[in-house]
DRENTI-999188 format. One record per residue: residue number from 1; y, x, z of N, C-alpha, C in turn. Coordinates in Angstrom, 3 decimals, padded with zeros to 6 digits. Layout:
! residues N
+-----+----------+----------+----------+----------+----------+----------+----------+----------+----------+
! seq !      n_Y !      n_X !      n_Z !     ca_Y !     ca_X !     ca_Z !      c_Y !      c_X !      c_Z !
+-----+----------+----------+----------+----------+----------+----------+----------+----------+----------+
! NUM !        Y !        X !        Z !        Y !        X !        Z !        Y !        X !        Z !
...
+-----+----------+----------+----------+----------+----------+----------+----------+----------+----------+
! end
This chain:
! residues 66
+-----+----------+----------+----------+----------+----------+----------+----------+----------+----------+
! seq !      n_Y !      n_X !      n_Z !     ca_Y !     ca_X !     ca_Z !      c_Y !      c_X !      c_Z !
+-----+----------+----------+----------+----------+----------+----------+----------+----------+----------+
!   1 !  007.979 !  011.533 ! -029.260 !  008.031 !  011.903 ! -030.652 !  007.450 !  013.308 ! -030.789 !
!   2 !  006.633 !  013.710 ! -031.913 !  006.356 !  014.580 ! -032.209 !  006.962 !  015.815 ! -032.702 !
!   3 !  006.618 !  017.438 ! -032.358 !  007.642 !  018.393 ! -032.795 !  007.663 !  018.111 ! -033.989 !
!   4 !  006.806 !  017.736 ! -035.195 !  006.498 !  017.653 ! -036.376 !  007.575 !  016.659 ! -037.158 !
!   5 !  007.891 !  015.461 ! -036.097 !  008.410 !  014.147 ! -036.381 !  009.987 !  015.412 ! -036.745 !
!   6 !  010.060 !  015.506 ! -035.135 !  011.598 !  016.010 ! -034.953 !  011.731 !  017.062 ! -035.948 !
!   7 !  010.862 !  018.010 ! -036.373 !  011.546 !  019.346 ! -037.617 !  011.687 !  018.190 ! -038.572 !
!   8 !  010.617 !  017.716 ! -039.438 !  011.010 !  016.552 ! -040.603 !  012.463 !  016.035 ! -040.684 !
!   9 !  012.864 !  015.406 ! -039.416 !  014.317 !  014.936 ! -039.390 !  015.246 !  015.879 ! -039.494 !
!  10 !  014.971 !  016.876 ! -038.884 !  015.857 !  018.016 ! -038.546 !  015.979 !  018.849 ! -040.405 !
!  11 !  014.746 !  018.722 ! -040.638 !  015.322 !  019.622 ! -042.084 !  015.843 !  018.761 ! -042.556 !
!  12 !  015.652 !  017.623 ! -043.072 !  016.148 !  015.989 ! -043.322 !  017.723 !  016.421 ! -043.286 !
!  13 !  018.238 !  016.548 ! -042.222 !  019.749 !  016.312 ! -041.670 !  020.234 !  018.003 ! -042.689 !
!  14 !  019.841 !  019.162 ! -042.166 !  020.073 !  019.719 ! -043.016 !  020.111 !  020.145 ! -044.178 !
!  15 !  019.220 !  019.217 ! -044.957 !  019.808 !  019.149 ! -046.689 !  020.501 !  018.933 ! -046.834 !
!  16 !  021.132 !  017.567 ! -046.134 !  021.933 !  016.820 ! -046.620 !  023.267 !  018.073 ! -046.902 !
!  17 !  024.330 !  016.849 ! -048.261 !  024.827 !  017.993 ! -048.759 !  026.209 !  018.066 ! -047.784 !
!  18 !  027.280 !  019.100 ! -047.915 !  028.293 !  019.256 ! -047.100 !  029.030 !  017.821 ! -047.413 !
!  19 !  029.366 !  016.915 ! -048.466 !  030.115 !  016.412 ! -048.757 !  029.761 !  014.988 ! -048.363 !
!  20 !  028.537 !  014.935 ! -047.480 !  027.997 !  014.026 ! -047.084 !  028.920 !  012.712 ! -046.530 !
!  21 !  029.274 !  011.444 ! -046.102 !  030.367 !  010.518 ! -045.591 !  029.593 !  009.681 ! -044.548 !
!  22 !  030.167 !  009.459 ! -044.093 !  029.275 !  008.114 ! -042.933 !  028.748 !  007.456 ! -043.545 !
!  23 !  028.820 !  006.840 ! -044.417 !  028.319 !  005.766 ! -045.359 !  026.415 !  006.320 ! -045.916 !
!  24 !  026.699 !  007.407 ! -046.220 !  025.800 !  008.466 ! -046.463 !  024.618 !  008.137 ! -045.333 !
!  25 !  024.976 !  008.654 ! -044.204 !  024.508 !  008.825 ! -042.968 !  023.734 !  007.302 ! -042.594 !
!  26 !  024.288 !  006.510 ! -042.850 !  024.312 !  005.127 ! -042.254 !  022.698 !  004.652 ! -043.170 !
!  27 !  023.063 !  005.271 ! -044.034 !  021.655 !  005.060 ! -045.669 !  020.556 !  006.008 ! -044.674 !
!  28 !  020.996 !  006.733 ! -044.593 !  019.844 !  008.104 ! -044.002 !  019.267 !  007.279 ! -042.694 !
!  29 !  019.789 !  006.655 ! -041.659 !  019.466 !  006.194 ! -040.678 !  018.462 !  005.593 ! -040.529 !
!  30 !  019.076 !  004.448 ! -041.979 !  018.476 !  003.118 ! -042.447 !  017.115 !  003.347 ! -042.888 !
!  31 !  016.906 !  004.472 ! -043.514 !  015.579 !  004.734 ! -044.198 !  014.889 !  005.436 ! -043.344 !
!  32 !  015.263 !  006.138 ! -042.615 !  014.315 !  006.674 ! -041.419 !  013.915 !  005.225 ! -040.558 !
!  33 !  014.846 !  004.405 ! -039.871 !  014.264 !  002.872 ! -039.735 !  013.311 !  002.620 ! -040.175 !
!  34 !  013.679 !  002.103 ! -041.250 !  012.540 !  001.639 ! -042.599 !  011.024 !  002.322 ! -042.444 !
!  35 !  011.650 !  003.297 ! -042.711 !  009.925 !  004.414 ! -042.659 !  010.031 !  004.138 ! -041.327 !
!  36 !  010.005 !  004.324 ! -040.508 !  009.335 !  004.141 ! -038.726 !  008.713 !  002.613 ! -038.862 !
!  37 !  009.631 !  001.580 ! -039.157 !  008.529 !  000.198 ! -039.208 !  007.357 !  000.395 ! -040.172 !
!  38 !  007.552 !  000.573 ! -041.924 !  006.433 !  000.889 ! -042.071 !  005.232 !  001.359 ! -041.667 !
!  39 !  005.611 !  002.675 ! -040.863 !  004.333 !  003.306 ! -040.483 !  003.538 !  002.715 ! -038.790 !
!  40 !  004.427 !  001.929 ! -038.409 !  004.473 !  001.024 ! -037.307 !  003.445 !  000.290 ! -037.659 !
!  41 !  003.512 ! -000.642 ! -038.920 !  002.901 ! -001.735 ! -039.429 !  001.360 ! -000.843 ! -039.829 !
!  42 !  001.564 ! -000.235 ! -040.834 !  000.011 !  000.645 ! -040.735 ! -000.668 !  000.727 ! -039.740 !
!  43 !  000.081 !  001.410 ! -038.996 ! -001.110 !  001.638 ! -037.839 ! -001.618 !  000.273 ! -036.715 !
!  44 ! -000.716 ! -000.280 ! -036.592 ! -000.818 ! -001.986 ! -036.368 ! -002.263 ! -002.457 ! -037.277 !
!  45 ! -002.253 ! -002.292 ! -038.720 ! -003.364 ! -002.995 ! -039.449 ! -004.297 ! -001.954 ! -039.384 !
!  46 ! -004.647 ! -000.820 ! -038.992 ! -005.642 !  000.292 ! -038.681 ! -006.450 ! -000.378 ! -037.283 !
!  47 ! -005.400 ! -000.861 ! -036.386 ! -006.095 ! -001.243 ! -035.206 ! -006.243 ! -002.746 ! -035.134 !
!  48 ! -006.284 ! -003.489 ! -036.026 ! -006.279 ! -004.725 ! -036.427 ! -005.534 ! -005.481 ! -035.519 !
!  49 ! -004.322 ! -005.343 ! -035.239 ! -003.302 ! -005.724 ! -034.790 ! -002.374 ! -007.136 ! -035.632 !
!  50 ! -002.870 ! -007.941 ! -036.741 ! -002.396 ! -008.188 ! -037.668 ! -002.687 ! -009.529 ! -037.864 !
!  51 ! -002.071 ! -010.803 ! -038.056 ! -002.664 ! -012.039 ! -038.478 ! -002.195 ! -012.880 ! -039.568 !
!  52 ! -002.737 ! -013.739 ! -040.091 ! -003.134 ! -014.050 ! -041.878 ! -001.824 ! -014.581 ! -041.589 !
!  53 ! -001.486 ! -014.899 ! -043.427 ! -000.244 ! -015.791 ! -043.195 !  000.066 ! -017.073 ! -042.853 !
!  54 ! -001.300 ! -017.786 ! -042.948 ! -001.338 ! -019.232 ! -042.644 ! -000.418 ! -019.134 ! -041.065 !
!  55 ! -001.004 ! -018.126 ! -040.198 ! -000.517 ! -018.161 ! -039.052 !  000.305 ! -017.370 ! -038.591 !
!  56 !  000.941 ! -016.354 ! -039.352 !  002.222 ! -016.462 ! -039.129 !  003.657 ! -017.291 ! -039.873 !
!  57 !  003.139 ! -017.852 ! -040.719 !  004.160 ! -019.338 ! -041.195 !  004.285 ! -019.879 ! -040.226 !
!  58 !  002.896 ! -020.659 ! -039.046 !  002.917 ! -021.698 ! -038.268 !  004.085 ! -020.822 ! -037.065 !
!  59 !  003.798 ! -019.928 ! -036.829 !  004.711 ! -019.000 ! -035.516 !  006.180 ! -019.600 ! -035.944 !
!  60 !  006.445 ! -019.171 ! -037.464 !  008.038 ! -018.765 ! -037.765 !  007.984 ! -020.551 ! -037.880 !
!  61 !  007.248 ! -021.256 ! -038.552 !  007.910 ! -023.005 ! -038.061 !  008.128 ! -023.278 ! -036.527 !
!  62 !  007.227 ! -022.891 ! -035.978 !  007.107 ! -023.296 ! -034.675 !  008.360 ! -022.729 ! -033.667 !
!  63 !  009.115 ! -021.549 ! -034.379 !  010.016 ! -020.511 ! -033.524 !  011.573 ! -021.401 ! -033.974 !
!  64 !  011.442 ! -021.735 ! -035.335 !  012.966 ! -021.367 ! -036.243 !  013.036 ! -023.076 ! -036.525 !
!  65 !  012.038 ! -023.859 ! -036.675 !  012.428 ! -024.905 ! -037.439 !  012.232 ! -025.966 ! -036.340 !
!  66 !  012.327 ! -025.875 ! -035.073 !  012.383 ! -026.782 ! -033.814 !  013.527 ! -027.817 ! -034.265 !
+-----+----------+----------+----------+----------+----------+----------+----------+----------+----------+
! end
């Protein structure tokens, strides 16, 4: 991870306000998640890493509907 990645999080954590709850935290986690797959997926379709939907339907029949 990048120093850049880690300050972002790091000021991130310190906004947050004092009255903050786990519940809070659990949201904060979630969206840092979130944003990491997103930007996962970008760069995935930058390097054409990526296939149409015809064929990924056939994957998820072929995986889930055995």
């Amino acid at each position: 991870m990048s120093r850049t990645v880690i300050e972002k999080i790091l000021t991130l954590i310190k906004e947050l306000p004092e009255s903050t709850n786990p519940e809070d935290m659990e949201e904060v986690m979630y969206n840092l998640y979130s944003k990491k797959e997103v930007l996962k997926g970008l760069e995935d379709r930058k390097k054409g890493n990526v296939i149409n939907f015809d064929e990924f339907k056939k994957k998820m029949d072929e995986k889930w509907l055995k």
